[in-house]
C-alpha positions in Angstrom: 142.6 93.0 62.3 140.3 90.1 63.4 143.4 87.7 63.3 145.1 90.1 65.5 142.7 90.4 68.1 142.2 86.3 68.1 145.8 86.0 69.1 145.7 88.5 71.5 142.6 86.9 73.2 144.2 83.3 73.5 147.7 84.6 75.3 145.4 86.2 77.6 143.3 83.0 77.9 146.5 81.0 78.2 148.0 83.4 80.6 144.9 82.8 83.0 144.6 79.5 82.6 148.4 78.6 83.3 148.1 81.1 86.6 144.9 80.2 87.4 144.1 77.2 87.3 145.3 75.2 90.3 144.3 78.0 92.7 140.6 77.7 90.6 140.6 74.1 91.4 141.4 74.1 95.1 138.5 76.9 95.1 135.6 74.7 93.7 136.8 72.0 95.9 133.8 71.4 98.2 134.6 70.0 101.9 132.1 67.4 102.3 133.2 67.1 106.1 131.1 69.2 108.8 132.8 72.2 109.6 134.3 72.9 112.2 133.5 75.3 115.8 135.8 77.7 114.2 134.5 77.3 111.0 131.2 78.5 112.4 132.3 80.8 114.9 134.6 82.3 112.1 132.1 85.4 111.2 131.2 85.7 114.5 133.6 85.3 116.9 132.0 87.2 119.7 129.1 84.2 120.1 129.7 81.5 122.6 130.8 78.5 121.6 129.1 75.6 121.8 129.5 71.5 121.1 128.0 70.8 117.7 125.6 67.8 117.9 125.1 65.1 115.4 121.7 66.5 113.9 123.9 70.1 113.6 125.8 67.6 111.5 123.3 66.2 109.5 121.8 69.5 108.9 125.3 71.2 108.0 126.2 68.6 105.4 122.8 69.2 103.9 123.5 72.6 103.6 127.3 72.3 102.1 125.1 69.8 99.5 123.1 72.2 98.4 126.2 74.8 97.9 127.5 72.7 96.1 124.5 72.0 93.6 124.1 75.8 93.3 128.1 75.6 91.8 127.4 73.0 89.7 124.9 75.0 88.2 127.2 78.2 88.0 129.6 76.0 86.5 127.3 74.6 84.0 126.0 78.0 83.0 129.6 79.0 82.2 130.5 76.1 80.4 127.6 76.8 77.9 128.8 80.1 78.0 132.0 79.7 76.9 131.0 76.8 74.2 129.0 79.9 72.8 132.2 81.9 72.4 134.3 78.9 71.1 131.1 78.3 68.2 131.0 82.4 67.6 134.8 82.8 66.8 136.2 80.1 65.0 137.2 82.6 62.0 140.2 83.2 64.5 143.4 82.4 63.9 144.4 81.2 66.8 145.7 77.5 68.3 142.5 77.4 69.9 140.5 77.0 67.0 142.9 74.7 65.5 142.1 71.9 67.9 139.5 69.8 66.7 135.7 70.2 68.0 135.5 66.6 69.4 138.8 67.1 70.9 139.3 66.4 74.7 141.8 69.4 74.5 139.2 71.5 73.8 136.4 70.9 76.2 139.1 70.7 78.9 139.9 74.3 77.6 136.3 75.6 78.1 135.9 73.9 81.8 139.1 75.6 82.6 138.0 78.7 81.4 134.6 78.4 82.6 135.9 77.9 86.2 137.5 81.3 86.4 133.5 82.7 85.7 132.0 81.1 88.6 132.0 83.4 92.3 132.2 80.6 94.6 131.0 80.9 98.4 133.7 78.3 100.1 132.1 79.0 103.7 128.3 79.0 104.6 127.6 81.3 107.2 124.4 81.1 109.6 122.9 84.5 108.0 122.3 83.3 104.3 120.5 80.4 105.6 117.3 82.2 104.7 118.5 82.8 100.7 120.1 79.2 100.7 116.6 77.5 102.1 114.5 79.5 99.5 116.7 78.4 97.0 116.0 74.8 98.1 112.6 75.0 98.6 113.4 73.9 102.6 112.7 76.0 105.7 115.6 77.3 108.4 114.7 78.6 111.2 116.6 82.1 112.2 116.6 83.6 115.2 116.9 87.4 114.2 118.5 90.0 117.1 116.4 92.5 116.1 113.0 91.3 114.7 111.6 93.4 112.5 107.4 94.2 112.6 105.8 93.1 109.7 103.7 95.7 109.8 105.9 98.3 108.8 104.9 100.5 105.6 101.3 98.9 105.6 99.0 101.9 105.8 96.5 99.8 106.9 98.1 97.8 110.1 100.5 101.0 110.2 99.0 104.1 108.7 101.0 107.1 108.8 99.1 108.9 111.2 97.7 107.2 114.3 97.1 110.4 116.6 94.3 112.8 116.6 93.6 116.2 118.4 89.8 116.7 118.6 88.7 120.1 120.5 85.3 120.9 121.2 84.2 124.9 121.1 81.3 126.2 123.0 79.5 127.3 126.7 78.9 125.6 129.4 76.8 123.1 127.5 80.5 121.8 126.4 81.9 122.8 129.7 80.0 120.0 131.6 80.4 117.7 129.4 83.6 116.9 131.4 87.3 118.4 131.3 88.2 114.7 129.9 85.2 114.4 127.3 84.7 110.8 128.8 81.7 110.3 126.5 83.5 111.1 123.6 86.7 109.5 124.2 85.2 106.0 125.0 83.3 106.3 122.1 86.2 106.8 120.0 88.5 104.3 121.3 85.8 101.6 120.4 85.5 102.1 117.3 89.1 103.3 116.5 91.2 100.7 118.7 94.1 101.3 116.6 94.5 105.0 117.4 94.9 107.3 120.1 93.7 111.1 121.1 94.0 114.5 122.8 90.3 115.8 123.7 90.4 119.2 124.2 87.2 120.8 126.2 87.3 124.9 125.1 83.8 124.9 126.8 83.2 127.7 129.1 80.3 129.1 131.0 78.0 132.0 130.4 80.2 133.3 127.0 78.4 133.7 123.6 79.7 132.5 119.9 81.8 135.6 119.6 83.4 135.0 122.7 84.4 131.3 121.1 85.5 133.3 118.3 88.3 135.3 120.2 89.5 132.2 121.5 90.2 130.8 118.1 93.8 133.0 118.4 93.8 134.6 122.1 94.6 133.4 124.9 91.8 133.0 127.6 91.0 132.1 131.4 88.2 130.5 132.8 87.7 128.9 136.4 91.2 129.6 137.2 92.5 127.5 133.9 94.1 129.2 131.3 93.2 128.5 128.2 96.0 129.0 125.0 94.9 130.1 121.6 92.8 126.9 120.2 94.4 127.2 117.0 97.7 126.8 118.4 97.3 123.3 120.1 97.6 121.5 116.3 93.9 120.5 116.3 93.0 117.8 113.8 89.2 118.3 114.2 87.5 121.3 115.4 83.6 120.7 116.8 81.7 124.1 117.4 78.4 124.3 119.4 75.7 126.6 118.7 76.0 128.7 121.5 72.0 128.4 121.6 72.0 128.7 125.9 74.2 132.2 125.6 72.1 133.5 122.9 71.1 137.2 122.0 67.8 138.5 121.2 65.0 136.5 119.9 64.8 139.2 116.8 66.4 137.8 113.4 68.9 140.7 113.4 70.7 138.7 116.0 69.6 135.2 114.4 71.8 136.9 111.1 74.4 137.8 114.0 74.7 134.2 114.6 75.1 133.0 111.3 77.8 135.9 109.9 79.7 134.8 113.2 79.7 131.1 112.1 80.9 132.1 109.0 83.8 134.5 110.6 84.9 131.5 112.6 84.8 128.9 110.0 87.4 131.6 107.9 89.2 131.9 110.9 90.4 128.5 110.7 90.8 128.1 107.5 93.4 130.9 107.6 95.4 129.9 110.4 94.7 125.9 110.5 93.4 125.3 106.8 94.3 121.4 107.7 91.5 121.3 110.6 88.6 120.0 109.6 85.1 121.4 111.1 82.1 120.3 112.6 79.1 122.5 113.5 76.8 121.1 116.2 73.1 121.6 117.6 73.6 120.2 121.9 70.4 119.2 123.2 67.2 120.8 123.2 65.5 122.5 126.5 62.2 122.0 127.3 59.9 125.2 127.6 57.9 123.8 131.0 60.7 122.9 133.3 63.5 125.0 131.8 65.7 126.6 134.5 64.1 124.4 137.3 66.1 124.0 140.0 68.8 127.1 139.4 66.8 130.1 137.5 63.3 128.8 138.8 61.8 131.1 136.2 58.3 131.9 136.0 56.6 129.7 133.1 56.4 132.6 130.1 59.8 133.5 130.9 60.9 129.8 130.8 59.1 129.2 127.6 60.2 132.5 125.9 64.1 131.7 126.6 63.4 127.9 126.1 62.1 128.7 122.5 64.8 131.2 121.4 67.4 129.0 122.6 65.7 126.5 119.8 65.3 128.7 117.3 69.1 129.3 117.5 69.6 125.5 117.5 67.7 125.2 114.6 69.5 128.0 112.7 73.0 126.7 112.8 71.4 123.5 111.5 70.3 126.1 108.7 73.6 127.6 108.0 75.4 123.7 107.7 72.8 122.2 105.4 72.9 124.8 103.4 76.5 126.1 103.1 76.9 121.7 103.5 79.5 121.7 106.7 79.5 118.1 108.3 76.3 118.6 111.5 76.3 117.0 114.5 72.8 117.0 114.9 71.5 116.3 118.8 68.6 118.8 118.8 66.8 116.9 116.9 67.2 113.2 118.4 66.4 115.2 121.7 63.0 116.1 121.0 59.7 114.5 122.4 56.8 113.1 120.7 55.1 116.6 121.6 58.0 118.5 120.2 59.7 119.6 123.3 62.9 118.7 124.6 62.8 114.9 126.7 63.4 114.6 130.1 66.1 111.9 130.2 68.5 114.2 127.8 68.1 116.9 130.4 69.8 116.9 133.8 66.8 117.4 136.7 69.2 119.5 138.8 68.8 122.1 137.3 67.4 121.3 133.7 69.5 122.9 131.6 72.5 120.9 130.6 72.9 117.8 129.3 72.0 114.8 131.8 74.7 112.0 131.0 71.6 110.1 128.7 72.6 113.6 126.9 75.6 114.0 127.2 76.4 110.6 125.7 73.3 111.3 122.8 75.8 114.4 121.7 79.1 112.5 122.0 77.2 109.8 119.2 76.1 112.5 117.3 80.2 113.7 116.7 81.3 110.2 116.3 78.7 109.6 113.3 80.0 112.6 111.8 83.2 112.2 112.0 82.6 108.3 110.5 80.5 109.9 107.7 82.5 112.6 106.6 85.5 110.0 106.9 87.6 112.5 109.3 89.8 110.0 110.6 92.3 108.3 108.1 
């Protein structure tokens, strides 16, 4: 069976070699003259047309040398391949083998053959220069049409997400802060230069924390704006005041009010945006002497009495976060005098009660640390 298949295996040799071979060598033949324009314009006949200069020359024979010492090697690689064969099978019975292993006839044989296992490129075309000069170890310069950024699929020059929605839940302590958050938003795009975002100010006057809780899924109107459902605008980070300045009684019934409600709101998102993440935050505090000054003009117990329940509702959200540990943005604190009161220069002196823009900007901080700590933006 063996001296079967040997026989069979050198007719189809011999078959190849006598129809093959001229066309091989014609194939391998490398032109060592520069091509010509519509040699290059061959692949791309759309491009204009232009003279080919003597360093073009220069630069294309370089080229067709190095094609050709890429064949050679191909050819090489065959030639051992076939010796290999020639060595493995000499228990055939075939003319082939018959030939003596010094013989001329037989080497010629295995270039022949080793010819037909080489893929030759006969034309060099401007867009494998790139392969062909790392081959070489030289450096061609392409021009690509459609340059590619490097950037692409680096998470850190290109992360997948590069947008943000931030909305900020409270009473007119939010409200003034400014439609545009302007505080917030130049704080951000400092210190994330690579990103941008939609502020959204859900701040509105003279409501308490259950009114922000309704407008976690209903729609709402305030000043002649309507308002959608917060939870339907895709928000990526959700910051929720205390509500201190719309308070309810100073009695702890309604201090345990505020906390269940806090609690009802955090569920609330969870169940209809578990991806948005939540910040609780303490605004400013008031200061129990000039409180109201300028708008409410209150007489001084009634300043102090509202002045210290809107702390103590301040101080109870901080509670609820460090214990049930919910990221706080903590500005009460920060705000607070020497003597324990809230400081002037947080306050605004129109009508001291909301946030003066030393405030307002004291707050914004107060997010932004947060948000770096708790690592809320990617």
């Amino acid at each position: 069976m063996t001296k079967i298949t040997g026989v069979i295996l050198f007719f189809v040799l011999a078959f190849f070699l006598s129809f093959f071979s001229i066309e091989i060598k014609e194939m391998l033949t490398i032109q060592t003259e520069p091509a010509t324009i519509s040699e290059a314009t061959s692949l791309d006949s759309y491009t204009e047309i232009k003279p080919i200069t003597s360093a073009e020359t220069a630069e294309r024979k370089e080229k067709m040398e190095i094609m050709k010492s890429l064949l050679t090697q191909d050819f090489e690689e065959a030639r051992k391949r076939m010796i290999e064969f020639y060595n493995k099978n000499q228990s055939f019975d075939s003319p082939l083998n018959k030939v003596s292993d010094n013989s001329d006839d037989k080497y010629e044989n295995i270039n022949r053959l080793s010819a037909l296992l080489i893929t030759p490129s006969p034309t060099l075309h401007p867009k494998i220069e790139k392969i062909l000069a790392e081959t070489s170890g030289k450096s061609y310069q392409l021009k690509a049409e459609n340059p590619v950024p490097k950037n692409i699929g680096d998470l850190l020059t290109n992360p997948k997400k590069t947008h943000y929605t931030i909305a900020l839940l409270g009473d007119s302590m939010i409200d003034t802060l400014g439609k545009e958050l302007p505080h917030l938003q130049n704080l951000l795009s400092k210190d994330y230069p690579d990103y941008t975002f939609t502020l959204l100010n859900y701040g509105q006057g003279g409501t308490d924390l259950e009114s922000g809780l309704f407008r976690l899924t209903n729609q709402t109107k305030y000043l002649d704006n309507d308002y959608p459902p917060l939870l339907s605008q895709n928000v990526d980070i959700l910051v929720v005041e205390s509500f201190a300045y719309n308070h309810w009684s100073g009695h702890f019934y309604d201090l345990d009010r505020q906390w269940l409600t806090i609690a009802k709101i955090i569920d609330t998102v969870k169940i209809n945006s578990p991806k948005t993440k939540i910040i609780l935050a303490a605004t400013i505090a008031p200061n129990t002497k000039s409180f109201g000054d300028g708008k409410l003009n209150w007489p001084p117990q009634l300043k102090w009495d509202s002045a210290t329940i809107t702390k103590g509702y301040l101080q109870n959200l901080i509670n609820f976060a460090t214990s049930e540990n919910y990221p706080l943005a903590d500005a009460y604190h920060p705000s607070l005098n020497a003597a324990g009161d809230g400081d002037e220069k947080y306050i605004n002196q129109s009508d001291h009660i909301h946030p003066s823009e030393e405030g307002a900007l004291l707050f914004s901080k107060k997010i932004l640390e947060t948000i770096k700590q708790y690592k809320m933006i990617e």
